[in-house]
VOMAR-556389 format. One record per residue (C-alpha): residue number from 1; x, y, z. Coordinates in steps of 0.2 Angstrom, whole numbers. Example, Ala and Ser with C-alpha at 12.3 -4.5 7.8 and 13.67 -1.06 7.14 Angstrom:
BEGIN
NODE    i   east  north     up
NODE    1     62    -22     39
NODE    2     68     -5     36
This chain:
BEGIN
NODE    i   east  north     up
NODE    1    357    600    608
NODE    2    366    596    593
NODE    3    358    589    578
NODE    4    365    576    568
NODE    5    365    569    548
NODE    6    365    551    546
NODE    7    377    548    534
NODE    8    368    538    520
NODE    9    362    543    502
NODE   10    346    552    505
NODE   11    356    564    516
NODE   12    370    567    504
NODE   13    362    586    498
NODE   14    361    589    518
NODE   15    379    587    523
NODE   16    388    604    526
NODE   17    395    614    511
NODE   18    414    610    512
NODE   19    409    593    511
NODE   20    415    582    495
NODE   21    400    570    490
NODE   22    395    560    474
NODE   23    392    566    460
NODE   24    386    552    449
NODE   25    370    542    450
NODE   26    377    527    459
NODE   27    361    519    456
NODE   28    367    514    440
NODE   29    385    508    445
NODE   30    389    490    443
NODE   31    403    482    452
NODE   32    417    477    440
NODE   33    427    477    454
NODE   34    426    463    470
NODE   35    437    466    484
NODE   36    442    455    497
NODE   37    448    464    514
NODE   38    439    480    515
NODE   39    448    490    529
NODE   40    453    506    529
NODE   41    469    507    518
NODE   42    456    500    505
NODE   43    443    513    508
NODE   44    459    525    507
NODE   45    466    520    493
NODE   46    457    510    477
NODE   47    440    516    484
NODE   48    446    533    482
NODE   49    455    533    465
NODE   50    438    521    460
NODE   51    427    536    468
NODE   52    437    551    459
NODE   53    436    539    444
NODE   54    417    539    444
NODE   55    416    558    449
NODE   56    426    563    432
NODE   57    422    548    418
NODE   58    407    539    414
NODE   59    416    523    421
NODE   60    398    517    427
NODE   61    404    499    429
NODE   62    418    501    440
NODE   63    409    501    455
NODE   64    416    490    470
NODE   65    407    475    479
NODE   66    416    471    495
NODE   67    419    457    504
NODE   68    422    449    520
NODE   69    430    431    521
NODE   70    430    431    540
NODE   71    417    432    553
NODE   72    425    448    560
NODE   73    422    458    543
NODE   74    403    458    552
NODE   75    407    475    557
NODE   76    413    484    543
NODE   77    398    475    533
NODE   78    386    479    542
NODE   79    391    498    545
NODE   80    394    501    527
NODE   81    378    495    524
NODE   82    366    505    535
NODE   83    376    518    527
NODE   84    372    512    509
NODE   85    391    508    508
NODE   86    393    527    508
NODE   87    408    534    521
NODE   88    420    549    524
NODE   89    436    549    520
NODE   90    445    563    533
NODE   91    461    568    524
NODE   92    472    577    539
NODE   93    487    590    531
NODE   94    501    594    543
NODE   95    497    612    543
NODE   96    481    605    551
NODE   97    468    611    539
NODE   98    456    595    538
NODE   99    445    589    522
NODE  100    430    578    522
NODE  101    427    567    506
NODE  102    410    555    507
NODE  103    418    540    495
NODE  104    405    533    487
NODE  105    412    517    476
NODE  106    406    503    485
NODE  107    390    499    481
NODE  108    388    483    490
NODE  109    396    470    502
NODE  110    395    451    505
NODE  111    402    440    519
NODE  112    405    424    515
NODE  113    404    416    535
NODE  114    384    420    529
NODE  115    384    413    510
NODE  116    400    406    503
NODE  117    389    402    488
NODE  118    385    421    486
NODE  119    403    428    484
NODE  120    408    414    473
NODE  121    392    421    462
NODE  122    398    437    465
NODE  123    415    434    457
NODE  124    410    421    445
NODE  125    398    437    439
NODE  126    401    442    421
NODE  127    402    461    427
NODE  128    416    458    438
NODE  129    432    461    429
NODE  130    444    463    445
NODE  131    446    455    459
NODE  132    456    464    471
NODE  133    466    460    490
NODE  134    472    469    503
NODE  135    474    455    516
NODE  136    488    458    523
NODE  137    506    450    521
NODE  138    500    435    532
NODE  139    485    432    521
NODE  140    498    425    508
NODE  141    499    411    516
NODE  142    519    408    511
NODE  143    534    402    522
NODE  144    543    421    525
NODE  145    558    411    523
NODE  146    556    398    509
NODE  147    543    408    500
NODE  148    533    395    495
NODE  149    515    390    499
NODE  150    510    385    517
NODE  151    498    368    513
NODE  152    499    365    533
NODE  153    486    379    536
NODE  154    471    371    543
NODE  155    460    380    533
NODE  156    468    377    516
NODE  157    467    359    521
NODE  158    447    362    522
NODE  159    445    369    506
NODE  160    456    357    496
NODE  161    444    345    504
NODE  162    427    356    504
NODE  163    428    366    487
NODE  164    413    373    488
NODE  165    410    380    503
NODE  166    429    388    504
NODE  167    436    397    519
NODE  168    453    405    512
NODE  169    454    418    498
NODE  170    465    407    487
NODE  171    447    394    490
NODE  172    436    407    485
NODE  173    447    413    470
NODE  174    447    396    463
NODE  175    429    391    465
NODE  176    424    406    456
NODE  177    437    406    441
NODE  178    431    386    439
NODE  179    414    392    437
NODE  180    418    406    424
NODE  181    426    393    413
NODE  182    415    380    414
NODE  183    403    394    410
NODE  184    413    400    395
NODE  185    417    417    402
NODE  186    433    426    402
NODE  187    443    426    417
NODE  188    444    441    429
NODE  189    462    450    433
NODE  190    468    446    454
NODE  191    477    463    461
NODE  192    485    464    475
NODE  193    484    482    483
NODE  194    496    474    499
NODE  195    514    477    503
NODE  196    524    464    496
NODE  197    539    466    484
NODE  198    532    458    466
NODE  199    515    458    474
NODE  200    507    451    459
NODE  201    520    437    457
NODE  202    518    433    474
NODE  203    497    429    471
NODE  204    498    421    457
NODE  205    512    411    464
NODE  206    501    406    480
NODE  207    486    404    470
NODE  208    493    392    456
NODE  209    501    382    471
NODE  210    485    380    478
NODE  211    474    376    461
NODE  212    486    364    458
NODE  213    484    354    472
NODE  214    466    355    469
NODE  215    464    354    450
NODE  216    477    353    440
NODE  217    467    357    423
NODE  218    460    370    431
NODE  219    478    377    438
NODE  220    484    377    419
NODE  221    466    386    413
NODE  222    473    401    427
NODE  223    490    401    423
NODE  224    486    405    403
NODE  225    472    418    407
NODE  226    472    426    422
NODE  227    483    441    422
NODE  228    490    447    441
NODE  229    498    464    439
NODE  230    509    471    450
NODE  231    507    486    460
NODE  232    515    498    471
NODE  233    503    506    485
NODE  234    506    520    496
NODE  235    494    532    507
NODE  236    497    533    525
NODE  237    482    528    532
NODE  238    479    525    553
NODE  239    467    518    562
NODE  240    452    527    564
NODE  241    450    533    584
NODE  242    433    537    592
NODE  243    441    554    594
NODE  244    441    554    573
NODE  245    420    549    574
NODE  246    419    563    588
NODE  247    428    576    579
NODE  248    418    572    562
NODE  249    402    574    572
NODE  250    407    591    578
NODE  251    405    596    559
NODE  252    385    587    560
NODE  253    389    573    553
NODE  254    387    556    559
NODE  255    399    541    552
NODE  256    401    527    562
NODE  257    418    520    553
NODE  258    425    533    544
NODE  259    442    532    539
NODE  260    457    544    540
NODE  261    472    547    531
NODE  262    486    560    525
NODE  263    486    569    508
NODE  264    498    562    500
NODE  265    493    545    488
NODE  266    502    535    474
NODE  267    496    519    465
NODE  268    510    512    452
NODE  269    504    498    442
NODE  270    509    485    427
NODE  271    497    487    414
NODE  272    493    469    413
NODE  273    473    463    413
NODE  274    464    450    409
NODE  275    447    460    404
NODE  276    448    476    403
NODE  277    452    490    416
NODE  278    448    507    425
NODE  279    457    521    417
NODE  280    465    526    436
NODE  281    477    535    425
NODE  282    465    549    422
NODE  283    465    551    439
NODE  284    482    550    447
NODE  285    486    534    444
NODE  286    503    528    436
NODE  287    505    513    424
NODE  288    522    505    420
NODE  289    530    489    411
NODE  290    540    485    430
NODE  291    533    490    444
NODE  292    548    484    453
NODE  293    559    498    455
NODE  294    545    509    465
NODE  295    540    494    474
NODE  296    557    491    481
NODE  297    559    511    484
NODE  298    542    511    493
NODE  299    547    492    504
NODE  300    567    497    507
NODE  301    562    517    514
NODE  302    544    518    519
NODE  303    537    504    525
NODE  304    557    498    533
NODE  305    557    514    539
NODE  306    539    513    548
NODE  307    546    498    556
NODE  308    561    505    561
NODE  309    553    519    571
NODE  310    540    506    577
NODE  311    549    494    587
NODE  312    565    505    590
NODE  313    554    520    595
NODE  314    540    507    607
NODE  315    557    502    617
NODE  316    560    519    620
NODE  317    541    524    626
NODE  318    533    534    612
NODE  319    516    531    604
NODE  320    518    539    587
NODE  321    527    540    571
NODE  322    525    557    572
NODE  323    531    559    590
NODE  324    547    549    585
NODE  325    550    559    570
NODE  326    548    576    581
NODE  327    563    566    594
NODE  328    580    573    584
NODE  329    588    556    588
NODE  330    575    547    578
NODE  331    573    557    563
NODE  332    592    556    563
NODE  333    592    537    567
NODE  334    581    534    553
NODE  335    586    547    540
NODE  336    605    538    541
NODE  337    598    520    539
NODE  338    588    524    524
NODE  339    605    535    516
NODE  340    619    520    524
NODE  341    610    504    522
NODE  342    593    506    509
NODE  343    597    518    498
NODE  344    615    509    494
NODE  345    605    492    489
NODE  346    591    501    479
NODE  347    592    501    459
NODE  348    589    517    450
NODE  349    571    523    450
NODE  350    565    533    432
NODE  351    556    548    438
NODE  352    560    549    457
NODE  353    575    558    466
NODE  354    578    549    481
NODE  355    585    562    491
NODE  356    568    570    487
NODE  357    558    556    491
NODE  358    565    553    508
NODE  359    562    571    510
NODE  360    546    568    507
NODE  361    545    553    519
NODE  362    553    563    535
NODE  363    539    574    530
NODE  364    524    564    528
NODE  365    531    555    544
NODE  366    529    570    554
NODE  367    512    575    553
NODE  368    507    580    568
NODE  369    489    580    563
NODE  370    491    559    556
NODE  371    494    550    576
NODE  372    497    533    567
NODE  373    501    524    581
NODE  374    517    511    585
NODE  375    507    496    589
NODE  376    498    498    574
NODE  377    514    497    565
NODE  378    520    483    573
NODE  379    505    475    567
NODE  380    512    457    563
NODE  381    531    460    559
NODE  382    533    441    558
NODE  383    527    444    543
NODE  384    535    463    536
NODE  385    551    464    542
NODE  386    558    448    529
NODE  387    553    458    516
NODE  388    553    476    522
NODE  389    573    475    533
NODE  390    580    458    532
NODE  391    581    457    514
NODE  392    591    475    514
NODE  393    602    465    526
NODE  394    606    451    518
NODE  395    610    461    502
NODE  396    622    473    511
NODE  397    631    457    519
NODE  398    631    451    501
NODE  399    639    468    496
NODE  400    650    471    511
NODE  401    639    486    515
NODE  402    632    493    533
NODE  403    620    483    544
NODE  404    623    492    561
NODE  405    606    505    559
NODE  406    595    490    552
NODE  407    605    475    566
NODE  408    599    484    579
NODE  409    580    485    575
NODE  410    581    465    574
NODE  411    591    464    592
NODE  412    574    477    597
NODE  413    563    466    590
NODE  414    570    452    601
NODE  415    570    463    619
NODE  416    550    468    611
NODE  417    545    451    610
NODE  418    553    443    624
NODE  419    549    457    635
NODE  420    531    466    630
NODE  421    537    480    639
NODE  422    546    498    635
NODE  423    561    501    643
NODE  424    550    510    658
NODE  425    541    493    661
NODE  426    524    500    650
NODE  427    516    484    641
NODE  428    514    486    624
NODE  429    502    481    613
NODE  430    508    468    603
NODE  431    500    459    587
NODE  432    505    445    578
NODE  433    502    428    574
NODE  434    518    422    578
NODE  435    518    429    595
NODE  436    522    414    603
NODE  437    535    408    594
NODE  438    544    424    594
NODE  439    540    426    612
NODE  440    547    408    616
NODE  441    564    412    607
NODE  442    568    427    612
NODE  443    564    421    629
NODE  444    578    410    626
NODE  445    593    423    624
NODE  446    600    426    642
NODE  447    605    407    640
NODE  448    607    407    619
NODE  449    610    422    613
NODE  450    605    417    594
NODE  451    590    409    600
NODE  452    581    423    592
NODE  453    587    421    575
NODE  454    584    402    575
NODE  455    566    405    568
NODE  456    571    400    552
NODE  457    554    404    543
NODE  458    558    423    547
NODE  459    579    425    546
NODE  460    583    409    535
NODE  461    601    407    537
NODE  462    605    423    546
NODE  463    611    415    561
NODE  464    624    408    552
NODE  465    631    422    545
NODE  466    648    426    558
NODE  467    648    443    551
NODE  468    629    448    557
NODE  469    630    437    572
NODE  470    644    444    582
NODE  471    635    464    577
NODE  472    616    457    584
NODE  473    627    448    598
NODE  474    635    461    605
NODE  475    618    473    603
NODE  476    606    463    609
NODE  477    619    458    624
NODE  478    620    475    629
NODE  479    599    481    626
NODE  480    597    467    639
NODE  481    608    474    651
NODE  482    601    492    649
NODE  483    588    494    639
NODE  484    591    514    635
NODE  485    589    512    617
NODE  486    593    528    613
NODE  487    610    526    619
NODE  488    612    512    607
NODE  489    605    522    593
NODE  490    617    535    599
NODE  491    634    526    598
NODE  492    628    521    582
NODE  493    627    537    572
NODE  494    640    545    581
């Protein structure tokens, strides 16, 4: 019978030899950082530059207090803490060795369904210095197509009414930043650790639309002294499969959430805070004046390029990035849309070959041992594909430049959203907020055949460009004849 170790502290000196475990005395670590949306990018990501930070520095009040706006965060709260907010991370190289890390930066968690008062505290908390997101695109609140804020949300409309008891991250961040000025403290930095191009800007534009409308006193007071750096993130990290918590216990060790990713990691960051910061830089981490250039290098190739596969390669019936990058037609498909249409549209980038880099992406891409699977990468595309493809788009038909590769991926986006199926009639999985509404359009194009383009929140004014048009016409008309994408993708790269 095989005997197990509970992953928590007191079994830290009992975990097999190979593992990586804490050094420091977390008993004395206070959180200077809150973060809001503690999945697994986050525990793969800023919790483990944090942990390597705290391992190599005496950075004892870096630590990292989570937090949980949503009544489904439960989970993760309540695993992390039978835990004591210890967890491994799995990091899987393509030649299939394995490592096992135990992260061990978050040193408490709070949901705010249970005490709203609690995390304003928390972030109102002299010791807390940062508070950072990862909450998705769709947690920005913003019109894709007008980027401005979205005062229709129901909840937004609740905490402009309720201050106190908040519901929305923009409520939370507002409630607490009053409370540290009237208190006399200095304000903490907001970073965002999502994808979005100018991720800071994008925050603080949200979060000063939304103080505004609250307190305009109070909207001033933020705009002076809080500070939102931009950053550029980047770790591919999938979703963790019960085969993932199996294969962990094979080694005697029991995690119930622990997270998995690849080796590669890279965190570029304007060196803009309001009060104080982590030295990352000791440990990987690089700060910039303008983050911009690697953001849009990172949006336009990887995460475009994730997309690309993911809708292109779900039509066509396969379950992986990796499985799509091991299809020669794919790796092709992909590797000539990021030379033809992204790389054309990108500006210089100090320090990075681009050829290298999308080297680098094929081969992070095919990692047989990372199975990040399509539907998690399709994971609300009402909400990437504006910034990730359709913004390379509109600045090639701007510029007179390709669009065929990146034309197609829309015209596949319509057949996935009308149709739920691949090409062999398998349902997929499909995840997004706008699922209806993309659902009743595209439903719309054996009679319109722009009807998908007319969601104007997500193409703007697309539709009206003739030159686009007649290309996404003529492919979309012929997917719904014969869905065989790959002859599509075929006549395409010649």
């Amino acid at each position: 019978m095989t005997t197990f170790t509970e992953l928590n502290q007191d079994n830290l000196q009992h975990l097999p030899a190979s593992f990586v475990r804490p050094t420091y005395d977390r008993s004395n670590i206070k959180a200077g950082i809150v973060h809001i949306g503690v999945g697994g990018f986050h525990r793969s990501h800023e919790a483990f530059y944090t942990d390597e930070l705290l391992s190599t520095t005496d950075s004892k009040e870096w630590g990292i207090c989570g937090i949980g706006l949503r009544e489904a965060d439960r989970r993760i709260g309540d695993t992390l803490k039978q835990q004591d907010f210890l967890y491994t991370l799995i990091v899987k190289h393509p030649d299939g060795n394995v490592e096992h890390r135990v992260i061990g930066s978050i040193v408490d968690f709070l949901l705010a369904t249970d005490d709203s008062k609690a995390v304003i505290n928390k972030m109102a908390s002299e010791d807390t210095k940062i508070v950072s997101l990862t909450i998705t695109e769709g947690g920005y609140n913003f019109n894709p197509a007008t980027g401005e804020f979205d005062f229709n949300n129901a909840d937004v409309k609740h905490d402009l009414a309720n201050p106190e008891t908040p519901k929305t991250v923009f409520g939370f961040l507002t409630a607490s930043l009053k409370q540290r000025r009237d208190a006399g403290l200095p304000a903490f930095t907001i970073q965002s650790c999502d994808n979005i191009q100018h991720n800071g800007n994008m925050t603080r534009k949200m979060v000063l639309a939304f103080a505004n409308e609250q307190d305009a006193e109070l909207a001033k007071w933020i705009e002076q002294e809080v500070r939102f750096p931009n950053a550029m993130v980047d770790r591919i990290t999938p979703v963790t499969t019960p085969e993932d918590i199996e294969a962990l216990a094979a080694t005697g060790v029991k995690d119930a959430w622990p997270v998995v990713c690849e080796p590669f990691h890279q965190w570029v960051i304007e060196d803009t805070f309001s009060n104080g910061r982590p030295a990352w830089e000791n440990v990987g981490a690089q700060f910039v004046p303008d983050v911009t250039p690697y953001e849009t290098m990172k949006i336009r190739l990887l995460n475009a390029g994730h997309s690309v596969l993911g809708l292109l390669g779900s039509i066509h019936g396969h379950e992986t990035i990796d499985s799509c990058i091991a299809d020669p037609l794919f790796a092709t498909y992909l590797r000539r849309f990021m030379d033809i249409e992204a790389t054309p549209v990108l500006a210089p980038v100090e320090g990075i070959n681009l050829d290298d880099y999308k080297d680098a992406l094929i081969e992070r891409f095919s990692n047989p041992s990372i199975k990040d699977n399509l539907a998690r990468i399709c994971l609300e595309s009402s909400s990437k594909l504006p910034k990730f493809l359709i913004a390379t788009i509109a600045e090639n038909l701007a510029s007179g430049g390709s669009i065929r590769h990146a034309t197609l991926v829309i015209a596949a986006w319509c057949y996935y959203s009308d149709k739920g199926t691949s090409k062999d009639g398998v349902a997929l999985d499909i995840v997004d907020e706008m699922k209806d509404e993309l659902h009743a359009a595209a439903s719309k194009t054996t009679s319109d055949v722009l009807s998908f383009l007319r969601i104007s929140d997500i193409f703007g004014e697309l539709v009206d460009n003739k030159t686009f048009t007649d290309e996404y016409t003529r492919m979309v008309t012929s997917l719904y004849a014969n869905p065989n994408i790959a002859e599509q993708m075929t006549s395409i790269i010649g």
